[in-house]
PyMOL commands that place a pseudoatom at each C-alpha (Angstrom):
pseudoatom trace, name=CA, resn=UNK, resi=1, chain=A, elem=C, hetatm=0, pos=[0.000, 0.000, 0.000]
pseudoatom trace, name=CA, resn=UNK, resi=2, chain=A, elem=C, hetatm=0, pos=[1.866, 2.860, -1.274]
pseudoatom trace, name=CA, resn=UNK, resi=3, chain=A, elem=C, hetatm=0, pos=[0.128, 6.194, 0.182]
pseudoatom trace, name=CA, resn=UNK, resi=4, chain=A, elem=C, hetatm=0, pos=[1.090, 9.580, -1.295]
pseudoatom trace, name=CA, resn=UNK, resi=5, chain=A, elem=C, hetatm=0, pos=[0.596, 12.794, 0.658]
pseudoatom trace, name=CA, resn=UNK, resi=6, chain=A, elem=C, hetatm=0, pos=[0.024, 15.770, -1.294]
pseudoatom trace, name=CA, resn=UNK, resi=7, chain=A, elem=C, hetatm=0, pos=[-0.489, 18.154, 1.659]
pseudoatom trace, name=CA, resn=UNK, resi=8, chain=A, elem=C, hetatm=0, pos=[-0.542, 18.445, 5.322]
pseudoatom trace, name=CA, resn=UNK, resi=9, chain=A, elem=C, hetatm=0, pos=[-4.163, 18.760, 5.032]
pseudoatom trace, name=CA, resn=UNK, resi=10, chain=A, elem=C, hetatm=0, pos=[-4.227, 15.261, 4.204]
pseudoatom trace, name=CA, resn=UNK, resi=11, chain=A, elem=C, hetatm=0, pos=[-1.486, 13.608, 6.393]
pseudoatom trace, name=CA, resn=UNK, resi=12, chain=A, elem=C, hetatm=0, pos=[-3.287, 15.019, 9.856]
pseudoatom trace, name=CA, resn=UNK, resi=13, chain=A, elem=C, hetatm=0, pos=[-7.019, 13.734, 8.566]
pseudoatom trace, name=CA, resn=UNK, resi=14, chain=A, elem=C, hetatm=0, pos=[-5.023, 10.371, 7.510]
pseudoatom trace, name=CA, resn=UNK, resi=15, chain=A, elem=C, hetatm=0, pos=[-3.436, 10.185, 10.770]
pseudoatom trace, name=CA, resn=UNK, resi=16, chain=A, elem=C, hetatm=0, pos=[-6.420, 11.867, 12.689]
pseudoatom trace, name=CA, resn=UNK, resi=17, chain=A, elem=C, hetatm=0, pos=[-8.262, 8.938, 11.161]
pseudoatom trace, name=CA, resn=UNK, resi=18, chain=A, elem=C, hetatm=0, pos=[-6.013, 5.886, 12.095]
pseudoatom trace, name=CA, resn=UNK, resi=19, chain=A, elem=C, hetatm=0, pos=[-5.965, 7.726, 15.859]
pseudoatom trace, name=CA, resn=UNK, resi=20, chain=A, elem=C, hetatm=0, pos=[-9.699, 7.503, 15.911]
pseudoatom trace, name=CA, resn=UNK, resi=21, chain=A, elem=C, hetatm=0, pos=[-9.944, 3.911, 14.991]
pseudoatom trace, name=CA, resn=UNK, resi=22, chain=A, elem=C, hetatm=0, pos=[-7.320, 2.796, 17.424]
pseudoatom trace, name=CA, resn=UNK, resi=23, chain=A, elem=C, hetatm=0, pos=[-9.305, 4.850, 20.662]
pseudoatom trace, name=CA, resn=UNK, resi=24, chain=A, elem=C, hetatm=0, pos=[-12.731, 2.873, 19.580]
pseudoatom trace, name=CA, resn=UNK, resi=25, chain=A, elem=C, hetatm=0, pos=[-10.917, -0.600, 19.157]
pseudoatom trace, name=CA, resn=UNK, resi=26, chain=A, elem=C, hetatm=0, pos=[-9.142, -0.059, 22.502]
pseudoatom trace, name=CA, resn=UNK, resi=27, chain=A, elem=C, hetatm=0, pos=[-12.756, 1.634, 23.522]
pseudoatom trace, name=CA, resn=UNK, resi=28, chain=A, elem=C, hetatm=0, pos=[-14.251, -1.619, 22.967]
pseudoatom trace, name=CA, resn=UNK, resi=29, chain=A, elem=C, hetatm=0, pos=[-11.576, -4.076, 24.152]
pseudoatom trace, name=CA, resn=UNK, resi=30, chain=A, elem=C, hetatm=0, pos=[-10.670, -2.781, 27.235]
pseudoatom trace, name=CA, resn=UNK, resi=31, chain=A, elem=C, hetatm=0, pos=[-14.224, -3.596, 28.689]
pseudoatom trace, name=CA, resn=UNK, resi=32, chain=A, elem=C, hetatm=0, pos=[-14.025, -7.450, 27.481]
pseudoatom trace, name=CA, resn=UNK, resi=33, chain=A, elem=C, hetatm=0, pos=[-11.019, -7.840, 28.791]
pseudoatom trace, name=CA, resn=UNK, resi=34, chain=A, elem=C, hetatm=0, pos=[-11.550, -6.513, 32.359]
pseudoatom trace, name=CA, resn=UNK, resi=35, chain=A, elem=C, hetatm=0, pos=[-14.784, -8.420, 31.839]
pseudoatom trace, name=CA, resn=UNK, resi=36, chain=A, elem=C, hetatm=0, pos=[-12.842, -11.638, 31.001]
pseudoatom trace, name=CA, resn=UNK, resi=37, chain=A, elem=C, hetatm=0, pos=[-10.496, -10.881, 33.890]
pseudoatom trace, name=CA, resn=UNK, resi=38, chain=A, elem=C, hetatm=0, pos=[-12.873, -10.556, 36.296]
pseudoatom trace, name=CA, resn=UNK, resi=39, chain=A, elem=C, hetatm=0, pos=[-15.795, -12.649, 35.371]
pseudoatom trace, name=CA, resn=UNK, resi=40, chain=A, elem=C, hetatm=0, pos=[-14.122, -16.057, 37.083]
pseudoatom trace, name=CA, resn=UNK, resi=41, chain=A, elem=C, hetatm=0, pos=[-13.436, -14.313, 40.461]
pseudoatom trace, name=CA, resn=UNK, resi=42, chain=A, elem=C, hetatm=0, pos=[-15.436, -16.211, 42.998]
pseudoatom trace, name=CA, resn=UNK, resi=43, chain=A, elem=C, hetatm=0, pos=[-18.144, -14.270, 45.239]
pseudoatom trace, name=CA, resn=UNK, resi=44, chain=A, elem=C, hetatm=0, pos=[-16.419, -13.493, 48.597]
pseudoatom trace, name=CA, resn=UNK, resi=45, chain=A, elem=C, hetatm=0, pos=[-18.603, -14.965, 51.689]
pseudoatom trace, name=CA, resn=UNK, resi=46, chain=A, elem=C, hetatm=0, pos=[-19.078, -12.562, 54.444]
pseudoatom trace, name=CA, resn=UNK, resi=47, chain=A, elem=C, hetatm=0, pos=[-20.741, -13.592, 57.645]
for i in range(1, 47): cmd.bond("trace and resi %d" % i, "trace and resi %d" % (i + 1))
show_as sticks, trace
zoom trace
């Protein structure tokens, strides 16, 4: 993938871009995996 940039203009939205799909995808993991982390921890018993 060979990606010419003409302008500034269009290496900050390119980058802007690839920034803004990393945050969601690390948006969305994050969650799972504390889920997954946490989701075999057995209930404490309190008396």
């Amino acid at each position: 993938m060979d990606t010419v940039f003409y302008t500034l203009h269009d290496f900050i939205l390119y980058t802007k871009a690839v920034v803004y799909l990393l945050m969601g995808g690390i948006l969305i993991t994050l969650p799972l995996f504390w889920h997954f982390l946490t989701g075999r921890d057995e209930k404490k018993r309190t008396f």
